[in-house]
KOLDOGU-732896 format. One line per 2 residues: their letters; for each residue z, y, x of N, C-alpha, C, O. Coordinates in steps of 0.1 Angstrom, whole numbers, plus 2048, in hexadecimal, padded with zeros to 3 digits. Example, Ala and Ser with C-alpha at 12.3 -4.5 7.8 and 13.67 -1.06 7.14 Angstrom:
// residues 2
AS) 84E:7C7:884:84E:7D3:87B:84E:7DF:884:855:7DF:88E; 847:7EA:880:847:7F5:889:84F:800:881:850:80B:886
// end
This chain:
// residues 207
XX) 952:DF1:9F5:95F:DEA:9F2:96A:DF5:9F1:96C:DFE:9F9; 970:DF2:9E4:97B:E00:9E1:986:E00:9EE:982:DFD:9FA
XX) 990:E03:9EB:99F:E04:9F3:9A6:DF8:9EE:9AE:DF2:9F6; 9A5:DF4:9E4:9AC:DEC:9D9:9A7:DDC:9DE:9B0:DD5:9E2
XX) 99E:DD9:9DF:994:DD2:9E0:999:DCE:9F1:99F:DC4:9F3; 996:DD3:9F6:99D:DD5:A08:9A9:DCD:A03:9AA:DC1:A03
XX) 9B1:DD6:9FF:9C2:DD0:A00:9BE:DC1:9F8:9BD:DB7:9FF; 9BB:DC2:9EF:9BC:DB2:9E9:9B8:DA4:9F6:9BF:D9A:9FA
XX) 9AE:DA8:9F9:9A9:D9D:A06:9AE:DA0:A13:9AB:D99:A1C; 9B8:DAC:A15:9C1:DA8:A22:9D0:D9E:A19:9D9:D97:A1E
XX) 9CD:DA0:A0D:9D9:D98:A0C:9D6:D86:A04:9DC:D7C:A02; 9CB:D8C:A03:9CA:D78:9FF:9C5:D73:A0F:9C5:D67:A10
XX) 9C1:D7B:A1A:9C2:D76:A26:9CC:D71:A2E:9CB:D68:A36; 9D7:D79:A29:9E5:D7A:A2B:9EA:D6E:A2B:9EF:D66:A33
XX) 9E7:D6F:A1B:9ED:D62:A15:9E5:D52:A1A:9EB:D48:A1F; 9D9:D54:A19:9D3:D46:A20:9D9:D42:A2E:9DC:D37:A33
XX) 9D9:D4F:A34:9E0:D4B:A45:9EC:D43:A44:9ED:D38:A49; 9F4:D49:A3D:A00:D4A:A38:A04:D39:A36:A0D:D31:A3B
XX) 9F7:D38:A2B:9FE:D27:A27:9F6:D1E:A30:9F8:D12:A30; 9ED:D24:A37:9E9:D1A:A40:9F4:D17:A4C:9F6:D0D:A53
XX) 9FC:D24:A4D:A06:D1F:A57:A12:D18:A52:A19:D10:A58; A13:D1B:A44:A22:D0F:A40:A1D:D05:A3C:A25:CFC:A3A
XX) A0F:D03:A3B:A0B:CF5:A39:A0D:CEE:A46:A15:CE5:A46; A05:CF2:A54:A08:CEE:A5E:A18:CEC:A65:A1C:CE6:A6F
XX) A1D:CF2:A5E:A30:CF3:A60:A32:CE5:A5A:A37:CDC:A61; A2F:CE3:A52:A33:CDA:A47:A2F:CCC:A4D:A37:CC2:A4E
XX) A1E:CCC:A52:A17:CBD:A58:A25:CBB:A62:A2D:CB2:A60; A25:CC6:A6C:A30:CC5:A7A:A3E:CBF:A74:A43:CB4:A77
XX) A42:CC5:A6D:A4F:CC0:A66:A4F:CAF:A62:A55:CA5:A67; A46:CAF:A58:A3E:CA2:A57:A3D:C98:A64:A44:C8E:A66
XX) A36:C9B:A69:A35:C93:A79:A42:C90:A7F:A44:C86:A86; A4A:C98:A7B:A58:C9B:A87:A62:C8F:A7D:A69:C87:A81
XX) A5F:C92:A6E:A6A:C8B:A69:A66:C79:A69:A6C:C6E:A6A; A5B:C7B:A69:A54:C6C:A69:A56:C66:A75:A57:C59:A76
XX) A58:C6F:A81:A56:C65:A93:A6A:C61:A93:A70:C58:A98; A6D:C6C:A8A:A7C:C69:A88:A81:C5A:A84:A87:C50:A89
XX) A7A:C5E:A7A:A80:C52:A69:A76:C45:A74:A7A:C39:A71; A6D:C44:A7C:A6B:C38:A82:A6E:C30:A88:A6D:C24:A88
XX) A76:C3F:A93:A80:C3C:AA2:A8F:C38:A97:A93:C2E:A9C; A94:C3A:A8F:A9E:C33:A87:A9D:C2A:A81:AA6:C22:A80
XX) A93:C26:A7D:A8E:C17:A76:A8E:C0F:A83:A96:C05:A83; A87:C10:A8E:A88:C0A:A9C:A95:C03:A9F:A99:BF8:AA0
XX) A9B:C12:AA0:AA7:C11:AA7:AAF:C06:A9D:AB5:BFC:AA2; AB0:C08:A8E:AB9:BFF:A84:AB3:BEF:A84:ABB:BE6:A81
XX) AA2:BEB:A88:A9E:BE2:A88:AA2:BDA:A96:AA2:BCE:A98; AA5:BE4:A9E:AA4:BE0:AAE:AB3:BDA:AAB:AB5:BCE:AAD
XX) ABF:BE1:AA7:ACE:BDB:AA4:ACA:BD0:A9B:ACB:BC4:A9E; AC6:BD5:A92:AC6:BC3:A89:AC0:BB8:A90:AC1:BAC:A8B
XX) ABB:BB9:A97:AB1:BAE:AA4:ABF:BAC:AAE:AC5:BA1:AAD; AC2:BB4:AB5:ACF:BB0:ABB:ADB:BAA:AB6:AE3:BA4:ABD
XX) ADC:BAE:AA9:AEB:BA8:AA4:AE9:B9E:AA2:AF2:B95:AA4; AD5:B9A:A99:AD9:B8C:A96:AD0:B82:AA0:ACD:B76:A9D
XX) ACD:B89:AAE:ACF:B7F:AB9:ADD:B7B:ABF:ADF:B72:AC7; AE7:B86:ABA:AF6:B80:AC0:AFA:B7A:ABA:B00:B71:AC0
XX) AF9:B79:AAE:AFE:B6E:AA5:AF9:B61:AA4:AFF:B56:AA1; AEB:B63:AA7:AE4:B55:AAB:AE8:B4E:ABB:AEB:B42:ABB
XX) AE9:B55:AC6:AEF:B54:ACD:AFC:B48:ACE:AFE:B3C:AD2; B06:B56:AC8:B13:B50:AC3:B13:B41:ABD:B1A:B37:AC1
XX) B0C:B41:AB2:B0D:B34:AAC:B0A:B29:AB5:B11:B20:AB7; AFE:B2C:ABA:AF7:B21:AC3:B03:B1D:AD0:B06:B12:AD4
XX) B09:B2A:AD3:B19:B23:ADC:B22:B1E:AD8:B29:B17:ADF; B23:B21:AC8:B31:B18:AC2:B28:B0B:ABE:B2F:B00:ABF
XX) B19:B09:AB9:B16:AFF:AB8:B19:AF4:AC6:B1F:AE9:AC7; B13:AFD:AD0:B13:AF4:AE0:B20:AED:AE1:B23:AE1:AE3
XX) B2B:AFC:ADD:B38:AF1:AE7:B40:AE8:ADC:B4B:AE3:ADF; B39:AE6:ACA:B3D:ADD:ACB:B3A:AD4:AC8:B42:ACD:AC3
XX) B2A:ACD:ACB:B24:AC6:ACF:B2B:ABE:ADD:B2C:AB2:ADE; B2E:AC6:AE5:B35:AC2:AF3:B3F:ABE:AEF:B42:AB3:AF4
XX) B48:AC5:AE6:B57:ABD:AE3:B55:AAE:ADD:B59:AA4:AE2; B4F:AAF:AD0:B4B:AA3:ACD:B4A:A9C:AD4:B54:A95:AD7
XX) B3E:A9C:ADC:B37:A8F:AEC:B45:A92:AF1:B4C:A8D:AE8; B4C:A96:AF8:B59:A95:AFD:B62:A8C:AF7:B65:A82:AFE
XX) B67:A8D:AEB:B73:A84:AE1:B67:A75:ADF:B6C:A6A:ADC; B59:A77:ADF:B54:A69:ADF:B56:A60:AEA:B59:A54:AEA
XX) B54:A69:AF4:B56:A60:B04:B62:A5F:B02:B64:A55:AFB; B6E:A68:B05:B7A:A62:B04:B7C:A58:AFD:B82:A4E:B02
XX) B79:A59:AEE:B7C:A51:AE4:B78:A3F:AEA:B7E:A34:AE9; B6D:A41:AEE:B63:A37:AF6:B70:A2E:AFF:B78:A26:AFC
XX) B6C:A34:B0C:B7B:A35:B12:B80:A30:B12:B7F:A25:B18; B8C:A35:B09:B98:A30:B04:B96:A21:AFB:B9E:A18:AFB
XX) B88:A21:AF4:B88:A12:AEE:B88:A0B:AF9:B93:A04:AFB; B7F:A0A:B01:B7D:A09:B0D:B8C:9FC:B19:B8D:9F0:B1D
XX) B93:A06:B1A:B9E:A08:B20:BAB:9FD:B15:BB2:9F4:B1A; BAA:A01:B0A:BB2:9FA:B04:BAE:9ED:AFF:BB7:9E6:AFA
XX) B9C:9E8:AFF:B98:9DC:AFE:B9F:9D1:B0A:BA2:9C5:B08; BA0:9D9:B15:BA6:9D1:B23:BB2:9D3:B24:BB7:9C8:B27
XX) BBB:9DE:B24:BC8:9D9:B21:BCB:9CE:B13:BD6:9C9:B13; BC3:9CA:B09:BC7:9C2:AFE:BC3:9B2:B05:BC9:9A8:B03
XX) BBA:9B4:B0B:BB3:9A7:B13:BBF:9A3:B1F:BC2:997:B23; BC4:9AE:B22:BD0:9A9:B32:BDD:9A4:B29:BE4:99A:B2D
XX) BDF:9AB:B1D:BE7:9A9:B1A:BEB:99B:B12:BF7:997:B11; BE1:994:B0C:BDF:986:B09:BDC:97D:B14:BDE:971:B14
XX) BD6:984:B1F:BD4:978:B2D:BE6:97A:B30:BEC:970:B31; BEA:981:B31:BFD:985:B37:C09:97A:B27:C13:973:B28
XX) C03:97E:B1F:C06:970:B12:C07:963:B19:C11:95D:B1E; BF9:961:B19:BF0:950:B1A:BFB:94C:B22:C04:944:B1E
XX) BFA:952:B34:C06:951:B3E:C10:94E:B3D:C14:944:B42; C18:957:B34:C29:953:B31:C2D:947:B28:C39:942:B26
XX) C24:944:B22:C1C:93A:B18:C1D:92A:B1F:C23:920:B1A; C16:92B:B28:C10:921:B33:C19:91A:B40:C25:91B:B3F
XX) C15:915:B4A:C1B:910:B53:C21:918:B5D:C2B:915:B63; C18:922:B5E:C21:92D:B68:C2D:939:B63:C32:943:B69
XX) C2D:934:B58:C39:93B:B50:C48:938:B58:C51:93D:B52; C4A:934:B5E:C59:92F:B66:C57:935:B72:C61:939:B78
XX) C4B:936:B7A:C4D:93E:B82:C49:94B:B7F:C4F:955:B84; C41:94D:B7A:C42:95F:B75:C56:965:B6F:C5D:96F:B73
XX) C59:95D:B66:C6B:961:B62:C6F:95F:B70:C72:969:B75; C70:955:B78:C75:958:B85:C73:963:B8C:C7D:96A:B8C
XX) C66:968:B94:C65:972:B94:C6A:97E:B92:C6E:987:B9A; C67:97D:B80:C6D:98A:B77:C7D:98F:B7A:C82:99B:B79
XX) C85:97F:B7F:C94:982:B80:C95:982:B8E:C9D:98C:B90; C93:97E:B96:C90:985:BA4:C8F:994:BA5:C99:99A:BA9
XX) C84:99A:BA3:C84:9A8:BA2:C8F:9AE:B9C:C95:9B6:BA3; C92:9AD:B95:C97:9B6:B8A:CA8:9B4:B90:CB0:9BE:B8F
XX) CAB:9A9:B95:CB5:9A5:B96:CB8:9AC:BA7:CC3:9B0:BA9; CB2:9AC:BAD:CAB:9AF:BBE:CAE:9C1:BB9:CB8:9C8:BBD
XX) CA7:9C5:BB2:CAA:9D3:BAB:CB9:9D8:BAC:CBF:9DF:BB4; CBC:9D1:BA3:CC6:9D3:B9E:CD5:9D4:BA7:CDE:9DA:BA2
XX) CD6:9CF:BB1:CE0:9CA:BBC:CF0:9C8:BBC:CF9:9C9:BC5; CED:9C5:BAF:CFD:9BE:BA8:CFF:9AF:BAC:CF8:9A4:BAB
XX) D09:9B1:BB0:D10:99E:BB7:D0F:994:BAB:D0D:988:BAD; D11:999:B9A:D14:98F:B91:D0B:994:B89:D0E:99C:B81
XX) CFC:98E:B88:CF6:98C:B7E:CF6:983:B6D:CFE:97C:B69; CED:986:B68:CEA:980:B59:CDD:980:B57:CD7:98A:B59
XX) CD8:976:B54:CC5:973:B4D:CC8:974:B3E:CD0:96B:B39; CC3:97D:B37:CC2:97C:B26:CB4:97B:B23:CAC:985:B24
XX) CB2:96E:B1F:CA4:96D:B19:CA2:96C:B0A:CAC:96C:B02; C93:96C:B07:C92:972:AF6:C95:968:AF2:C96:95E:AF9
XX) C99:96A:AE6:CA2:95F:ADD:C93:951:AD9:C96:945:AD5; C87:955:ADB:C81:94A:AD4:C76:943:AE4:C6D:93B:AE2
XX) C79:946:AEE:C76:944:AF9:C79:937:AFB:C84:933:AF9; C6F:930:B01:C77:920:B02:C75:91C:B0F:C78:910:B12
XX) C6F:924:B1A:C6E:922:B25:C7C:926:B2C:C82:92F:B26; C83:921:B38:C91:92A:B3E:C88:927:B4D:C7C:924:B50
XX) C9B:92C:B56:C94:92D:B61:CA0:920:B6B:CA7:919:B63; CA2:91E:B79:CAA:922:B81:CB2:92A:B84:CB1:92F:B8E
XX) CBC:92D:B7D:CC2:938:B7F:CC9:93B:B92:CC9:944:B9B; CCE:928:B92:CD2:92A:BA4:CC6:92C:BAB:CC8:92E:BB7
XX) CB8:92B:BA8:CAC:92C:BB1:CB0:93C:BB2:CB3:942:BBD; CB1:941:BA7:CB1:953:BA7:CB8:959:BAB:CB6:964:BAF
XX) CC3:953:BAB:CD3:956:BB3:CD1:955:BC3:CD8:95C:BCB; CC9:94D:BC7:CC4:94B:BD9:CB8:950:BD9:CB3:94F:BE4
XX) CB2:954:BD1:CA7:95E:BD7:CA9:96E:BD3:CA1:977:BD7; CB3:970:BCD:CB9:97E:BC9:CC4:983:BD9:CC4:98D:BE0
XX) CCA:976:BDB:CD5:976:BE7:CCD:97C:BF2:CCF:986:BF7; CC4:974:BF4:CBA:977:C01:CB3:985:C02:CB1:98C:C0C
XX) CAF:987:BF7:CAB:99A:BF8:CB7:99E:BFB:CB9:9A4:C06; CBF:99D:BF4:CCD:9A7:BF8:CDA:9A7:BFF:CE4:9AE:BFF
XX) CD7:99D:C06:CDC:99A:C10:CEF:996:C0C:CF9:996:C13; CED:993:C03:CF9:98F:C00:CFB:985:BF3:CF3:984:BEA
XX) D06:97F:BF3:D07:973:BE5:D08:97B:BD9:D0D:986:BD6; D01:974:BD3:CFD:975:BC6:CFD:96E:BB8:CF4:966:BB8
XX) D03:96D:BB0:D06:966:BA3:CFC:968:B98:CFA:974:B96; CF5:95E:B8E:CED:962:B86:CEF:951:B7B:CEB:945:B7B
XX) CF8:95D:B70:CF8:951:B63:CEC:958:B58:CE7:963:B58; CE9:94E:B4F:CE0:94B:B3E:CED:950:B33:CF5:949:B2D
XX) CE9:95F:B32:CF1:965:B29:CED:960:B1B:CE1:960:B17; CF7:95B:B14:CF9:952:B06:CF4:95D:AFC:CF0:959:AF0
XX) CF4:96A:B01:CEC:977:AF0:CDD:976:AF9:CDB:974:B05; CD2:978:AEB:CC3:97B:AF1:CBF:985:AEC:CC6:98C:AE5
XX) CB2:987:AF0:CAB:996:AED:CA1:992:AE3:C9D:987:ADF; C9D:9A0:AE1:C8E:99E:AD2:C80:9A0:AE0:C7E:9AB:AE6
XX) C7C:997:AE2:C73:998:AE8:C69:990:AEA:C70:986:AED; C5A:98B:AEA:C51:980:AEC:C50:97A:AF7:C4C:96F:AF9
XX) C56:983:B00:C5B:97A:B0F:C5F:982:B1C:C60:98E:B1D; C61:979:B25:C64:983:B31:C79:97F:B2F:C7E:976:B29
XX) C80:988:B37:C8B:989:B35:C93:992:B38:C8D:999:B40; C9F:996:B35:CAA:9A1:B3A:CB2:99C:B45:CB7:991:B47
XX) CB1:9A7:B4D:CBE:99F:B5C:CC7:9AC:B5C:CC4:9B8:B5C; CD4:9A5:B5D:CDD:9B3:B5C:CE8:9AE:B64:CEB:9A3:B67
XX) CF1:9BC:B67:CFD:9B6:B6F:D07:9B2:B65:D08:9B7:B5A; D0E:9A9:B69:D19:9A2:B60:D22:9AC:B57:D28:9A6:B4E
XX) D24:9B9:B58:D2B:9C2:B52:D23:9CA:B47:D29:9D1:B3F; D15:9C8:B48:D0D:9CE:B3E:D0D:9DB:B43:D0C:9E4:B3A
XX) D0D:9DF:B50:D0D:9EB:B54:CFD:9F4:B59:CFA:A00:B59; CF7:9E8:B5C:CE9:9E9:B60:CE1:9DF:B61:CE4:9D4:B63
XX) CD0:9E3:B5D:CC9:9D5:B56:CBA:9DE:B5D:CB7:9EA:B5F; CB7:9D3:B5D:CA7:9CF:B62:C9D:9CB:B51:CA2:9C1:B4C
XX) C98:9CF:B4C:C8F:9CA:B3D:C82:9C5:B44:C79:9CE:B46; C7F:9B7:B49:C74:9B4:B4C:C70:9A8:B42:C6C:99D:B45
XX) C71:9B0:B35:C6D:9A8:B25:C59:9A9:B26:C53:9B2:B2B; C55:99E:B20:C47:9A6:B1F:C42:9B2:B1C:C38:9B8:B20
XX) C48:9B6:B15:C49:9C2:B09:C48:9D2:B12:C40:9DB:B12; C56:9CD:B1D:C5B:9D9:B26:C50:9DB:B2E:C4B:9E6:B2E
XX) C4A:9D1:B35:C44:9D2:B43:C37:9D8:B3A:C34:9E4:B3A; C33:9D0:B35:C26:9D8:B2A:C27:9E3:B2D:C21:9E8:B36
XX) C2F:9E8:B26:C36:9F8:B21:C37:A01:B2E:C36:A0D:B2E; C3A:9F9:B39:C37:A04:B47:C2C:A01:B4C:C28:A0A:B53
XX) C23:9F7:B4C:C1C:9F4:B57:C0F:9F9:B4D:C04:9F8:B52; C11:9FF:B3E:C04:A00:B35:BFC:A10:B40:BF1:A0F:B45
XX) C02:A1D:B40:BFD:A22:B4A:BFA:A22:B54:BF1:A2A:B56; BFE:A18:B64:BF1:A15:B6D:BE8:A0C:B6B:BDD:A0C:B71
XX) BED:A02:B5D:BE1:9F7:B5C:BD4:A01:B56:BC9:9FD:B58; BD7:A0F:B4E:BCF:A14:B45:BC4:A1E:B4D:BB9:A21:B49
XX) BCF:A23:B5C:BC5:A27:B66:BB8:A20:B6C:BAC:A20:B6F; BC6:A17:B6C:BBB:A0C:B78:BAC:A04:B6D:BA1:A00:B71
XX) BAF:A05:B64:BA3:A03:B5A:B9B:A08:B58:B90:A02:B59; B9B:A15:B52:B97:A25:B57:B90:A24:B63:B84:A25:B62
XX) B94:A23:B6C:B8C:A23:B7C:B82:A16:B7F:B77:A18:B84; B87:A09:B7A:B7F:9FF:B79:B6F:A00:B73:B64:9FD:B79
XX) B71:A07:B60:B67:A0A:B5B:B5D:A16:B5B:B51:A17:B56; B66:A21:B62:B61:A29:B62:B61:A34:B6E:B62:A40:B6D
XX) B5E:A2D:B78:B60:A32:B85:B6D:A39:B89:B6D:A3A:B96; B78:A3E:B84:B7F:A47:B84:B8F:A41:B8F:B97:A38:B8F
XX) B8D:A4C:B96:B98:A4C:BA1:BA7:A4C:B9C:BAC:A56:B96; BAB:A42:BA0:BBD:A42:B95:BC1:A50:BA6:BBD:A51:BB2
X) BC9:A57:B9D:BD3:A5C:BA5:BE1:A57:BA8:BE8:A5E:BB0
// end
């Protein structure tokens, strides 16, 4: 083998070593970029798994609470029919009454209190103008006296009120008045009667 010959096969030796090592550079690189590009695909699959369990999440809470609100506004809604079936029922049994035979003593009553309230020496009864029951006025004048320990005067004021029943008792000067019209007492007594209804049907403790 010449000299020539020598050098040629240390250098295509060279060379094979050579690219057997940048080939093996290259598999490594290879390997390295691949375990990379996996662990980022992971990592971007593993986020998109999380975001859209938060958002599933999320939905399923805004579904929950307003699922709950609804059932909420139903029961209340419930409730409240509830509640206003029996105040409309008290309120035609409290009709029928002023209607009926005990209508003279319920206006008695009504002018008693209000009149007893009130603790003016010179009363007035103003009843609704289409009212055809009256009262005693001297019955009310001695049972007004006796609460208050003093004489008492009670006339049938000649003007009436807009009202279905019940009556006004006021001091003779128009200075101060009792409204125990049906309409009025309604109108105050509609919040404890609406507790007490409330509590009747539905266990609930009036405060």
């Amino acid at each position: 083998m010449t000299g020539v010959e020598s050098i040629v096969q240390m250098i295509e030796a060279k060379t094979a070593e050579r690219i057997d090592q940048m080939t093996r550079e290259a598999e490594e690189q290879r390997e390295i970029r691949l375990k990379d590009a996996r662990q980022k695909a992971a990592a971007v699959a593993e986020d998109i798994k999380s975001k859209a369990e938060k958002e599933l999440k999320s939905e399923l809470t805004k579904h929950e609470a307003s699922m709950k609100l609804k059932a909420k506004y139903l029961v209340l809604g419930t409730k409240d029919k509830a509640v206003k079936d029996v105040l409309e029922s008290a309120a035609k049994v409290a009709k029928k009454e002023m209607e009926g035979k005990k209508c003279t003593d319920i206006l008695t009553r009504f002018a008693v209190e209000g009149g007893t309230a009130l603790g003016s020496q010179n009363l007035e009864i103003v009843f609704p103008e289409k009212q055809k029951v009256t009262i005693d006025h001297a019955q009310v004048a001695g049972a007004i006296s006796k609460n208050v320990g003093q004489k008492v005067t009670v006339t049938i004021a000649k003007d009436t009120v807009r009202a279905s029943g019940g009556l006004i008792i006021r001091s003779s000067d128009g200075s101060k008045c009792v409204d125990n019209t049906f309409e009025a007492r309604m109108e105050r007594l509609t919040s404890r009667m609406r507790d007490e209804a409330a509590r009747v049907l539905f266990q609930k403790k009036s405060e």
